[in-house]
C-alpha positions as CSV (number, residue, x, y, z in Angstrom):
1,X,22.9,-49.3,26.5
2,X,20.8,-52.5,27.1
3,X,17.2,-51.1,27.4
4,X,14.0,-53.2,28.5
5,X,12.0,-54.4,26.2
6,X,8.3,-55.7,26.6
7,X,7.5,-58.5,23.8
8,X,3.8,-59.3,22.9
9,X,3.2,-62.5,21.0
10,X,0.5,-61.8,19.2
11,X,-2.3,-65.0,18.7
12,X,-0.7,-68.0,16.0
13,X,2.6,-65.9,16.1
14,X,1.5,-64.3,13.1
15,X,3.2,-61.3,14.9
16,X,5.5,-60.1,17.5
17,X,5.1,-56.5,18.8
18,X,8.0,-54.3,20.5
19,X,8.2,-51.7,22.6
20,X,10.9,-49.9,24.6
21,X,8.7,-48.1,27.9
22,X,12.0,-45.9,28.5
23,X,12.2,-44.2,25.1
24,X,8.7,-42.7,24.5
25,X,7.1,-43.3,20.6
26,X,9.7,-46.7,20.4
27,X,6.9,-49.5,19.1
28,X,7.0,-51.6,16.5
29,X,6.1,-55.1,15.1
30,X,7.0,-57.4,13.0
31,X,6.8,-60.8,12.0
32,X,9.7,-62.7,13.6
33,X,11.4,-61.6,16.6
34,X,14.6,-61.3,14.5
35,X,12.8,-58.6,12.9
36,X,11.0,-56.8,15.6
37,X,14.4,-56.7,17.0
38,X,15.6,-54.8,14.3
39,X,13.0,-52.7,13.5
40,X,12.9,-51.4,17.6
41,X,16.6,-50.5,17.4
42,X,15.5,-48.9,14.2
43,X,12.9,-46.8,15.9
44,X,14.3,-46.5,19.1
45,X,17.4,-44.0,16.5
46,X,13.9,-42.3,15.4
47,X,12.5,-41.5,18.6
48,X,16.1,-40.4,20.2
49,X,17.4,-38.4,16.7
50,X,13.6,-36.3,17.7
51,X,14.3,-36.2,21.5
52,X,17.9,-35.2,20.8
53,X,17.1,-32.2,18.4
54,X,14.4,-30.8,20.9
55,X,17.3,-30.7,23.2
56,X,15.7,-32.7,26.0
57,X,17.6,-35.1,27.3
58,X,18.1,-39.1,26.1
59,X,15.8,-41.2,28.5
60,X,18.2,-43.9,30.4
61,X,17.3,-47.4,30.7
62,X,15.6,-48.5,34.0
63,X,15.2,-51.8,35.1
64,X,12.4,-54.0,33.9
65,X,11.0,-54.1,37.3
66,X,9.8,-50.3,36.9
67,X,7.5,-50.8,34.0
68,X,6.2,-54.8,35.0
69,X,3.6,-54.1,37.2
70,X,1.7,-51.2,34.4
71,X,-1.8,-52.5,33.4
72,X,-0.6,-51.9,29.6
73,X,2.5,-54.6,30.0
74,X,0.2,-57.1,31.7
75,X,0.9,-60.9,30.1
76,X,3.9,-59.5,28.2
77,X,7.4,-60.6,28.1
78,X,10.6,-59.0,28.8
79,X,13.8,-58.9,27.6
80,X,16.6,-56.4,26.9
81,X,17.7,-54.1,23.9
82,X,21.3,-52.9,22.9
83,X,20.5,-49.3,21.6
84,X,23.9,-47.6,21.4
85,X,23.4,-44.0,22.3
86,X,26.5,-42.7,22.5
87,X,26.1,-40.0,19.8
88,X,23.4,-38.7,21.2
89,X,24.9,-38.2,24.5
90,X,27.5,-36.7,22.8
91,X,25.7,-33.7,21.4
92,X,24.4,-32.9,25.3
């Protein structure tokens, strides 16, 4: 499922911060956006493997438009995220 994404480009591009407002805990960083890409799918599986085995249910994506106009996303970018969640939808 393609979730949004807010990017923060942090000052020189030294880093590049991740997060996915949907999945609750889903932040990261890294230093290329190859990498922060990679490391959000990587934590978005954390997050959902701990929502999944407290038996509440996998947050859906929304649309970028919901989270855009939240004081903490102010002068971020957005994008989308490809986080497949079909096992966890599976064990509902």
């Amino acid at each position: 499922m393609l979730y949004p994404i807010s990017i923060e480009w942090e000052e020189g591009l030294t880093a590049i911060g991740i997060q996915i407002p949907d999945i609750p805990g889903a932040v990261t960083a890294a230093d290329t956006f190859e990498e922060a890409c990679a490391a959000a799918v990587e934590v978005a599986h954390i997050m959902l493997d701990e929502i999944a085995g407290s038996g509440r249910p996998i947050p859906l994506p929304s649309s970028a438009v919901a989270h855009r106009g939240h004081p903490e996303f102010e002068g971020m970018d957005w994008g989308a995220l490809d986080v497949d969640v079909t096992a966890y939808l599976a064990e509902r």
